[in-house]
C-alpha positions in Angstrom: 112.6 135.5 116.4 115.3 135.7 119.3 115.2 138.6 121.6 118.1 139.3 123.9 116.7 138.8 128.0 115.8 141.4 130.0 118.6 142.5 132.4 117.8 141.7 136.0 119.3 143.5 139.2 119.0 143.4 142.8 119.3 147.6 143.4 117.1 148.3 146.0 115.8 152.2 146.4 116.6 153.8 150.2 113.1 153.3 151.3 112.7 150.0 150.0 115.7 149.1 151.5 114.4 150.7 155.0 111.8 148.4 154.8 113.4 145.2 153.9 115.2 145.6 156.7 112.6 145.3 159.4 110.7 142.6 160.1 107.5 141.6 157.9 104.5 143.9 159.2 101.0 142.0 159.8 98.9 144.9 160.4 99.3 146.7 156.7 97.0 145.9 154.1 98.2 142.0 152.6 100.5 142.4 149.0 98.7 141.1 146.4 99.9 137.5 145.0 102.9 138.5 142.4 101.2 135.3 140.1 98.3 134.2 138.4 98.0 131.2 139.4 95.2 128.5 138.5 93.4 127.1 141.5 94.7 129.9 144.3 93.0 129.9 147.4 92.5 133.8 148.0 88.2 133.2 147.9 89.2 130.8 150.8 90.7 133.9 153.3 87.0 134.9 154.7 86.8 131.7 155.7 90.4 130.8 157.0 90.8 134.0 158.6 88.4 133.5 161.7 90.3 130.0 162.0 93.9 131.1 161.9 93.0 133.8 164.7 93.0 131.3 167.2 96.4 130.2 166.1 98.2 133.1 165.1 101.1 132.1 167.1 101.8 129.5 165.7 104.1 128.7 162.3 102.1 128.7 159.4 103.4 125.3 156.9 102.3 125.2 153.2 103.6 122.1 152.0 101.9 123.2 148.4 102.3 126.7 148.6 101.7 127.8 144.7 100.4 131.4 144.1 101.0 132.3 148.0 97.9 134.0 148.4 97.4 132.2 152.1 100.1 133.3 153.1 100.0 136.8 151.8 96.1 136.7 153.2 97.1 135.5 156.8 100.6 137.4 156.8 101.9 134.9 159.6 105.4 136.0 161.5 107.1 132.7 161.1 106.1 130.4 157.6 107.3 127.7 155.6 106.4 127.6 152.2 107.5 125.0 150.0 106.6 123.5 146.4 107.4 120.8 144.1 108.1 123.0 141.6 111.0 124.6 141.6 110.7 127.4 139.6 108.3 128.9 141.9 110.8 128.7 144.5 113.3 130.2 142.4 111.4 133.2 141.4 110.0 133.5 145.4 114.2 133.2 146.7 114.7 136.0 144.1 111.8 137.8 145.3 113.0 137.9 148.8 115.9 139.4 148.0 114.2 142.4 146.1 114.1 141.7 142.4 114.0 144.3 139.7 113.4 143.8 136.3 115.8 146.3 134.3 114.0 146.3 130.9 109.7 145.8 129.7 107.8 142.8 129.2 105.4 142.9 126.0 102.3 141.5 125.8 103.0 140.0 122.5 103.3 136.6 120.7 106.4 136.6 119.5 108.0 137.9 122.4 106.2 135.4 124.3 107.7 132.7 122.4 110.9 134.0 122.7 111.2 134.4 126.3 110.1 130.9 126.5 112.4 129.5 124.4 115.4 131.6 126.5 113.6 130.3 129.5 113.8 126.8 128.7 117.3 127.2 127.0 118.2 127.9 130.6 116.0 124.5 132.1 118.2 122.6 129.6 121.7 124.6 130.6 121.4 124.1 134.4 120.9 127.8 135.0 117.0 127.4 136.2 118.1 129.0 139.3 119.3 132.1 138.3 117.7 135.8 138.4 117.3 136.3 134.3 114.8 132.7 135.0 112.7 133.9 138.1 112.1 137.5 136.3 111.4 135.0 132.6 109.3 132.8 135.2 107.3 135.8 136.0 106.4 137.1 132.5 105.7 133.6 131.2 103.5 133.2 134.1 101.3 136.5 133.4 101.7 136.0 130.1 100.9 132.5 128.9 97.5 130.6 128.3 94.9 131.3 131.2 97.5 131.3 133.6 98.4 127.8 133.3 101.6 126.3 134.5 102.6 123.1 132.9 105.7 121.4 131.8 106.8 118.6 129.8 108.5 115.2 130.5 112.0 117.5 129.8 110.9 119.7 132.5 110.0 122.4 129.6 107.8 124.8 130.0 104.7 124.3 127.3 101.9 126.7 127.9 101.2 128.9 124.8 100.3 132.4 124.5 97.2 134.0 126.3 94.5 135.4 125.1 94.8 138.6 127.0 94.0 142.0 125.2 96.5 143.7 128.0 98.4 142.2 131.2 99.9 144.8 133.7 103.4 143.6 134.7 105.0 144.8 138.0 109.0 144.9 137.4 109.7 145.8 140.6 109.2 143.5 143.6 111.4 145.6 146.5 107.7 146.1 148.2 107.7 142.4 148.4 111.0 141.8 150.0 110.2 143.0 153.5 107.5 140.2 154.0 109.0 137.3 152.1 112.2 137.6 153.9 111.2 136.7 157.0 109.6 133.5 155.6 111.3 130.0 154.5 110.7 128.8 151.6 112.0 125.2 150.2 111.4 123.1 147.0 111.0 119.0 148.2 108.9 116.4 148.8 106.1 117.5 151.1 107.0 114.5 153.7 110.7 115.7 154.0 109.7 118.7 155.3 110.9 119.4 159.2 107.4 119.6 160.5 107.3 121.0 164.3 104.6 119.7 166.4 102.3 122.8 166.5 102.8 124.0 163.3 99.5 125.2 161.7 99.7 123.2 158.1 97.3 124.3 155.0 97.7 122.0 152.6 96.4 122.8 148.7 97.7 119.7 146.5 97.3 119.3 143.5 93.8 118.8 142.9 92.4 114.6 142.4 91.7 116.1 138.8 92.4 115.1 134.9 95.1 117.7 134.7 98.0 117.3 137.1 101.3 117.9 134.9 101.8 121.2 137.3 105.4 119.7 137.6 107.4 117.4 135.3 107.2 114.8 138.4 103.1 115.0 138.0 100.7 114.2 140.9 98.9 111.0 141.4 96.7 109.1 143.5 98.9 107.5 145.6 100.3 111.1 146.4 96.9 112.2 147.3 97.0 109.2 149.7 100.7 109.7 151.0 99.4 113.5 151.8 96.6 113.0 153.4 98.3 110.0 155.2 101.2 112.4 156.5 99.0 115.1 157.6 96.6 112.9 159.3 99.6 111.5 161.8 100.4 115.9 162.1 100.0 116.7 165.6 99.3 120.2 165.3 96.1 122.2 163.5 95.5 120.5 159.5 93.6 122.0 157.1 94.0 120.5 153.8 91.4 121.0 150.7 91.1 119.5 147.4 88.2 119.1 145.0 85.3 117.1 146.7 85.8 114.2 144.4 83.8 110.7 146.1 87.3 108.8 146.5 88.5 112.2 148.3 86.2 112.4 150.4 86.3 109.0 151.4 89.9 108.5 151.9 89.4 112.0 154.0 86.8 110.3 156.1 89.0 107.3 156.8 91.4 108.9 157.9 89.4 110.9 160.6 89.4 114.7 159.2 86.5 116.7 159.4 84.8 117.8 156.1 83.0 120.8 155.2 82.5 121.9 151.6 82.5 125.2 150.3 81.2 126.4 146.7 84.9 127.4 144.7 85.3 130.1 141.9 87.1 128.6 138.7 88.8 131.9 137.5 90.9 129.9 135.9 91.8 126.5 134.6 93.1 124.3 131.6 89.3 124.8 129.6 88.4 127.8 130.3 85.2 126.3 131.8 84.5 129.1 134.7 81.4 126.7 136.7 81.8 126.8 140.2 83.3 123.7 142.0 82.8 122.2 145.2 85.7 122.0 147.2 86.3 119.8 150.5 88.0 121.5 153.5 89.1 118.7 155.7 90.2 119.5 159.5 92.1 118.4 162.0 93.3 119.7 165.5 91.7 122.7 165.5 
């Protein structure tokens, strides 16, 4: 079954366009993350909050920025938000710029399964940058298999459909566009980012897990080590969490962080297992 895309525009209503035009305000109530998205951080805010206070000031950095709920949480003035995958990016650029979705996602198999084929059509054409493949990037996202985001050596997209009874879509993102306009975001290689000296950087890799096929590139141990290498040299504030696995926490300790450990909801992940998992929140500078 082959469905024709959704239509995608970037029409912007008067008061939504009022808005994108000012700068991103950080004393309304924070947007909501626009994704599911396994492993965000959002639980974490109570406890980042009281420690980005003291450095409010300063540029928040997210080399590993995934479902954006930090940065939605914290709603810093200046940010830079970057991620390996760059789908994510592409659907946050079009985002910024106040995406619309002109025609209604189902919640149903087949159309699931047709999207994703368009979707990866596009992967395969060159065209993963374009509007129609950030507003398919969306619905596969709140669509698919426990909110899973996985791809194959081709760079396909391979998560099957969820097991949702319902899933409320949002097809217009103009709210969005005020706050994620004033940010940066970028799709590299954490260590080629410009880091500043006093940059605040939360890092969230990939965690030192079974499952790490989050991009086609996959995450290994030696990028553990060349991340926690990197941010350990970062002059500025770290704060950089995985899961609390022994040669984490060792190679952590090495390198001089700090660790506490905090108790982490699994909302969601590849099993469906929902136990809670300890976490590691390594510091540095603060």
């Amino acid at each position: 079954m082959r469905l024709p895309p959704p239509v995608y525009s970037r029409r912007v209503s008067r008061a939504a366009g009022k808005a994108a035009s000012r700068p991103s305000s950080h004393t309304a109530a924070p947007l909501p993350p626009p994704l599911k998205w396994a492993g965000g951080k959002r639980w974490q805010l109570p406890h980042l909050q009281p420690v980005w206070r003291a450095h409010a000031h300063r540029r928040l950095v997210e080399p590993f920025c995934g479902g954006l709920a930090v940065a939605l949480g914290l709603m810093p003035r200046r940010a830079l938000l970057n991620d390996i995958n760059p789908h994510l990016i592409n659907f946050y650029d079009w985002v910024s710029r106040g995406l619309r979705i002109d025609g209604r996602f189902v919640h149903d198999s087949a159309v699931f399964y047709a999207h994703r084929d368009r979707f990866n059509a596009l992967v395969r054409a060159g065209r993963a940058r374009t509007r129609e493949a950030a507003g398919l990037f969306y619905y596969l996202n709140r669509t698919g298999y426990n909110g899973l985001c996985r791809f194959n050596n081709r760079g396909e997209f391979n998560v099957p459909f969820g097991q949702y009874t319902r899933v409320a879509y949002v097809e217009d993102f103009t709210e969005y566009r005020g706050v994620l306009s004033a940010w940066s975001f970028s799709n590299a290689d954490f260590e080629r980012l410009p880091l500043e000296s006093d940059d605040f950087v939360y890092a969230d890799p990939p965690f030192d897990v079974e499952f790490r096929k989050y991009a086609k590139e996959g995450f290994d141990w030696e990028d553990q080590v060349r991340t926690a290498t990197w941010l350990a040299a970062h002059r500025g504030p770290v704060v950089l969490v995985n899961q609390a696995t022994p040669r984490i926490r060792k190679l952590y300790e090495d390198l001089g962080f700090h660790l506490d450990f905090l108790s982490a909801p699994r909302r969601i992940n590849s099993t469906g297992d929902r136990t809670p998992a300890r976490e590691v929140v390594a510091t540095r500078n603060l």
